[in-house]
C-alpha positions as CSV (number, residue, x, y, z in Angstrom):
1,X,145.4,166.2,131.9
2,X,148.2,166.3,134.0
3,X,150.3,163.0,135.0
4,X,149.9,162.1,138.6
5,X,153.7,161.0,139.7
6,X,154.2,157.1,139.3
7,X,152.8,155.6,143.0
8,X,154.5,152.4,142.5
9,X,158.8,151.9,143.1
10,X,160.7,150.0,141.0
11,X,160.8,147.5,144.1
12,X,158.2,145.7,146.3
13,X,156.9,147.3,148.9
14,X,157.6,147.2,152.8
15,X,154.0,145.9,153.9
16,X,153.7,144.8,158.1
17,X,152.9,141.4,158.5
18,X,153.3,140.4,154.3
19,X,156.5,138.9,152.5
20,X,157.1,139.7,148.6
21,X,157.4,136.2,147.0
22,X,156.3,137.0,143.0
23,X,156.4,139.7,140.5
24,X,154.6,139.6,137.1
25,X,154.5,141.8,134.4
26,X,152.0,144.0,135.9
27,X,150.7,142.2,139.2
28,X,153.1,141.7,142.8
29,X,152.4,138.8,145.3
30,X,152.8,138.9,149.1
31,X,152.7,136.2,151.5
32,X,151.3,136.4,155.0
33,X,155.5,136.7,157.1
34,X,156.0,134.8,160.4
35,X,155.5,138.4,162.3
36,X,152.8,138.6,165.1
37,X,151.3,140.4,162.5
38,X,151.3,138.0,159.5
39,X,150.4,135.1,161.8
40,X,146.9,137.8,162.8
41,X,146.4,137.4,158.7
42,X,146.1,133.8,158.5
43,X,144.0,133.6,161.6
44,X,141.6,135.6,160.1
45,X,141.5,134.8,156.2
46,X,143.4,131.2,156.1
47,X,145.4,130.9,153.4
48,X,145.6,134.4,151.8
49,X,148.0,136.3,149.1
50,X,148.4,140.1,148.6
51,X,147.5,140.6,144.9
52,X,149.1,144.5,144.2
53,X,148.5,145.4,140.6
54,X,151.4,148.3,140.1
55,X,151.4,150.8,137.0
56,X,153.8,148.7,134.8
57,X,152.6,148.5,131.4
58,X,153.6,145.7,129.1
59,X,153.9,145.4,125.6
60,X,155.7,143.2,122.9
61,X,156.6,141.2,126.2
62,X,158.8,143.9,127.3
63,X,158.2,145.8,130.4
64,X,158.4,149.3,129.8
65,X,158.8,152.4,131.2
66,X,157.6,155.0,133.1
67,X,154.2,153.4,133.6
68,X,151.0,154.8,133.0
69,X,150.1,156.3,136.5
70,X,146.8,155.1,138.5
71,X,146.6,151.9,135.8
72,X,147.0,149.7,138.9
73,X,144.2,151.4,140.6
74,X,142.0,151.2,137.7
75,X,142.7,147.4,137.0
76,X,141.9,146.4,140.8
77,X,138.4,148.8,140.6
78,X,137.6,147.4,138.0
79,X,138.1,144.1,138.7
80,X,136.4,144.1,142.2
81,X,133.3,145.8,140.2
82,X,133.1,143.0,137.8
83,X,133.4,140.3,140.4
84,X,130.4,142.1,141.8
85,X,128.6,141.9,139.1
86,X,129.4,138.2,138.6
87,X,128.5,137.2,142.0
88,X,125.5,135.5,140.9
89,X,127.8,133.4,138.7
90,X,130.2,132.2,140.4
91,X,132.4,132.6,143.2
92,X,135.5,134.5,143.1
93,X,138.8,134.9,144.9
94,X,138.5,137.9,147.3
95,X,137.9,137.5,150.8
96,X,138.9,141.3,151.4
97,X,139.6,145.0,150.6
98,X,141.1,146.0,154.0
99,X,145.2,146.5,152.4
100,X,148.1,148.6,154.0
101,X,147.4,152.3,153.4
102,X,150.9,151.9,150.8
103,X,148.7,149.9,148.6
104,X,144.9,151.5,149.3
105,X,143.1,151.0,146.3
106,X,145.3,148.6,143.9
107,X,145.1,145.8,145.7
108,X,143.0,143.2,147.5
109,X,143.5,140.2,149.9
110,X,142.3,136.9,148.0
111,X,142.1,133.5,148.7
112,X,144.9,131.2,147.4
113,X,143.4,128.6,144.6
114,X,144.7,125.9,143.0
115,X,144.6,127.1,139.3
116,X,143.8,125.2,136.5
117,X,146.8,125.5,133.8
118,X,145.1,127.3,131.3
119,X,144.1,130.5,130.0
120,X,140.1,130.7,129.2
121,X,139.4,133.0,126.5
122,X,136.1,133.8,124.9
123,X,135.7,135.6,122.1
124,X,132.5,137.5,120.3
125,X,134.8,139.1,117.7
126,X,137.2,138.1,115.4
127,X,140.8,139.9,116.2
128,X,144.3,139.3,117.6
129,X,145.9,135.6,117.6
130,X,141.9,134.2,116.5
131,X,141.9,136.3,113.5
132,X,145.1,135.1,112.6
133,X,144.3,131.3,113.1
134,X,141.2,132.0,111.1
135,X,143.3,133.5,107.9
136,X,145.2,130.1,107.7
137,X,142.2,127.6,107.5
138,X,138.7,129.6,108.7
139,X,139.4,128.0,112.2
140,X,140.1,129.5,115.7
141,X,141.2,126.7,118.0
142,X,139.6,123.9,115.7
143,X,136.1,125.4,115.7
144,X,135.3,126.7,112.2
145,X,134.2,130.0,111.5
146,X,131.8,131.2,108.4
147,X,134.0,132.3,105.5
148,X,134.6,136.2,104.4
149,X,134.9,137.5,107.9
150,X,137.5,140.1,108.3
151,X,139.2,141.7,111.6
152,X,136.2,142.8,113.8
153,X,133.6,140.7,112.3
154,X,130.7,140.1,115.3
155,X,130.9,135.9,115.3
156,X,127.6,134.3,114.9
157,X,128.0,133.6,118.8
158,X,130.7,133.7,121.2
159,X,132.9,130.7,121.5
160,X,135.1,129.6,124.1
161,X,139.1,129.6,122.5
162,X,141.0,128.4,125.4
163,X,145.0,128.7,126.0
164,X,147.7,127.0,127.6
165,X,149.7,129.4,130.2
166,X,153.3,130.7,129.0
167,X,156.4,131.3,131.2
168,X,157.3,135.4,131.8
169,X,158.0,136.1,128.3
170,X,156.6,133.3,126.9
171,X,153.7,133.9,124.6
172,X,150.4,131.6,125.2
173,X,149.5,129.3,122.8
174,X,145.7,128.7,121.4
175,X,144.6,125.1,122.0
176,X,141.7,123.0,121.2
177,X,138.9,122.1,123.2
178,X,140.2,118.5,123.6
179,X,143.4,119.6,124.6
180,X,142.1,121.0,127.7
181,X,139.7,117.8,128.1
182,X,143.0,116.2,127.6
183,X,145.2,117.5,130.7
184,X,142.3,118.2,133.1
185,X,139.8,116.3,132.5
186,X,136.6,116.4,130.4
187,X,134.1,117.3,133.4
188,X,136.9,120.4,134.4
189,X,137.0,121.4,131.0
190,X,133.5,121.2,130.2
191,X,132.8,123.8,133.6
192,X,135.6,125.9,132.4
193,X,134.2,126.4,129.0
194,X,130.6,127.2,130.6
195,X,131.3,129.1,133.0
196,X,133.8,131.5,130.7
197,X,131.2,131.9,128.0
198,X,128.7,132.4,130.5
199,X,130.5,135.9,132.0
200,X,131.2,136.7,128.8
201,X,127.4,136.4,127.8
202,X,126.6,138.9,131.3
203,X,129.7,141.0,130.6
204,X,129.2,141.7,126.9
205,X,125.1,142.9,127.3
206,X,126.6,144.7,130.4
207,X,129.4,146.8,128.1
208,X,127.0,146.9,125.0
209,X,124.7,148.7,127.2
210,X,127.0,151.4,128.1
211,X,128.2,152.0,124.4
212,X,130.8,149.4,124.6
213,X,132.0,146.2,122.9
214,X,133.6,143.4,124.7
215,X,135.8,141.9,121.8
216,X,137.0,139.5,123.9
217,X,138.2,138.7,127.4
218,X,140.6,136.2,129.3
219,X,139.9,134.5,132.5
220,X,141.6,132.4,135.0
221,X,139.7,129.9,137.4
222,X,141.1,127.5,140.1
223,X,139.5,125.5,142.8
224,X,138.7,127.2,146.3
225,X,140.8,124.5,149.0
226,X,138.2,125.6,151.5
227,X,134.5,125.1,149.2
228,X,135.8,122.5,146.8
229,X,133.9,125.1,144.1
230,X,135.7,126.1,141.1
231,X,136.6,130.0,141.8
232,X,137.2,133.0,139.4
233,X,140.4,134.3,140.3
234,X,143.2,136.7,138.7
235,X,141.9,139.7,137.2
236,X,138.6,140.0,135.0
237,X,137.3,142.1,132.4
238,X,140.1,144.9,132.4
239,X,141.5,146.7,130.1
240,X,144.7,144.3,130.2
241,X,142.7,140.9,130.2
242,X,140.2,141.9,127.4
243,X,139.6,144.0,124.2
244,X,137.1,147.0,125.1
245,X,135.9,149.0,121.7
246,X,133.9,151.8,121.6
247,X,130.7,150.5,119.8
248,X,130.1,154.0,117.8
249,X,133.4,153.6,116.7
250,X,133.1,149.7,115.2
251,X,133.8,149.1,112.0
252,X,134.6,145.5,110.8
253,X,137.5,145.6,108.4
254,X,139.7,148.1,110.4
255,X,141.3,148.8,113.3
256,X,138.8,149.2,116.0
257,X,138.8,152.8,118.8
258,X,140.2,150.4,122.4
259,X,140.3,151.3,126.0
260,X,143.3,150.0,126.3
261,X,147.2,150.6,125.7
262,X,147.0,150.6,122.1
263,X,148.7,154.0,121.9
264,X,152.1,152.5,123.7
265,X,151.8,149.5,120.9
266,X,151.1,151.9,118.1
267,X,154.1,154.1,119.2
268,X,156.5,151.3,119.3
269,X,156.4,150.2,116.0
270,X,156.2,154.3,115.0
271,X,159.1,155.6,113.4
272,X,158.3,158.0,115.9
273,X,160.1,155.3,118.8
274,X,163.5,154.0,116.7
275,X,163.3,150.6,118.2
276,X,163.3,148.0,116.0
277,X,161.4,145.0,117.7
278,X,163.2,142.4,115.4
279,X,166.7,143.3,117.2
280,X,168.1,143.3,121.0
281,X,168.0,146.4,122.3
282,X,165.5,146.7,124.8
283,X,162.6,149.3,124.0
284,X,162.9,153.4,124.7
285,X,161.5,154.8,127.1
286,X,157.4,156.1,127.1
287,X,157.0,159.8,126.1
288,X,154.9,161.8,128.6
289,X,152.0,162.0,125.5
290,X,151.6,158.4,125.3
291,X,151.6,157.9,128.2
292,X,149.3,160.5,129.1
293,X,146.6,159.4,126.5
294,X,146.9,155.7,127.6
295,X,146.2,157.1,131.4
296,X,143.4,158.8,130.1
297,X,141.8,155.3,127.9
298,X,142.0,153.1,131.2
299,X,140.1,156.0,133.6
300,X,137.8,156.4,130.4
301,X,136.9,152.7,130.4
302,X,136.6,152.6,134.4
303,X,133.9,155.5,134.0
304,X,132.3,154.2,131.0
305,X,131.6,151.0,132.4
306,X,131.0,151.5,135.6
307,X,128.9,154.6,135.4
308,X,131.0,156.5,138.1
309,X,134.3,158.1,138.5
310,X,136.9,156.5,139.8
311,X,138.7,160.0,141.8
């Protein structure tokens, strides 16, 4: 495969009528600007941001580079497929597709929300930061697990593992139920919970029927200002917000085939790479294999689950 050149510069783009206020790891926001032209976007959306998902990759809370070209693309396809495909469900944050030509494709205009401070994750498999709760006391986020499962056991049904939102370069931290309860409320927390393991119910038979597990998966919500409702909003069901094994591939015990950037993680921590992630240094750069293979895992799971290319 060869490497499309990276589409996104190091700095934010020149958009008419939008303002750069915010960069993530992966995702840059824009503000409607006082132009003629930015006062024409709030007359006809309200209160809007630009959401551009670039083709950073992430890993180790670094930000590394090159990027993986078209991974922005595939995150905001994605991501306006599933919200399709969840419509039924509940609400979400886009109120359109019509973007400056600079950023056709990996980006979409979406209503601002007011979030709720916390990361909703469901899981249907034991992996990652669960697994590791569950190796200290057979618990993930106080609910107790069966004994003897091992990394990529199937949980006896999903369950909603919620997380309180880190700082850039922070790491989230797994919380309990009544934590949530706690800071917004039980009602809140109690349509959070639902409503996560309730796209995670439609988006796991969704993926299993196209030969794909849905490990897990993180979601954001907030409340809509305008319909009072409480709104999906961020990204969903991407490579980068969930875990997305190949289901002929799954074997419980050992490390599971992703659709994800595994490869840049695996090479990191290679001897292959040098860096050592205890120390300071910052980490090397991306060779052109990995990060032609990791290209080649985000299209794959783009096509897979959406039965269609994506160029």
């Amino acid at each position: 495969m060869t490497l499309a050149p990276d589409a996104v510069p190091a700095q934010p783009f020149d958009l008419p009528g939008w303002a750069h206020t915010y960069s993530g790891k992966v995702r840059d926001l824009y503000a409607p600007d006082d132009s003629e032209a930015g006062r024409a976007l709030v007359a006809e959306h309200g209160d809007v941001v630009l959401v551009v998902a670039s083709d950073r990759v992430s890993a180790f809370d670094h930000v590394l580079s090159p990027g993986i070209p078209d991974k922005g693309v595939v995150l905001t396809q994605l991501s306006l497929w599933w919200f399709e495909q969840l419509a039924d469900l509940v609400p979400n944050h886009v109120v359109s597709t019509d973007v400056p030509a600079a950023v056709a494709g990996r980006a979409m205009i979406c209503r601002r929300l007011e979030m709720f401070p916390v990361e909703c994750v469901a899981r249907g498999y034991l992996t990652g930061s669960g697994l590791a709760e569950y190796r200290v006391d057979g618990r993930v986020t106080g609910i107790a697990l069966p004994e003897g499962l091992v990394d990529g056991s199937r949980l006896p049904e999903p369950i909603f593992t919620p997380a309180t939102k880190a700082e850039l370069g922070e790491h989230d931290e797994n919380v309990p139920f009544e934590a949530v309860a706690e800071q917004i409320g039980a009602d809140a927390a109690e349509v959070l919970r639902d409503l996560t393991l309730a796209v995670y119910a439609r988006a796991e038979g969704t993926a299993r029927e196209r030969g794909v597990i849905l490990a897990d998966t993180k979601l954001e919500f907030g409340v809509d200002p305008v319909t009072g409702a409480v709104t999906l909003g961020d990204e969903v069901l991407t490579p980068d917000s969930s875990r997305f094994w190949a289901a002929d591939g799954w074997r419980p015990g050992t490390s599971q085939p992703s659709f994800d950037k595994q490869f840049v993680r695996d090479w990191l921590v290679s001897e292959a790479s040098g860096w050592d992630r205890a120390g300071d240094a910052p980490p090397p750069a991306l060779p052109a294999d990995v990060v032609e293979r990791t290209r080649a895992r985000y299209l794959e799971a783009y096509e897979r689950l959406t039965g269609r290319p994506l160029f």
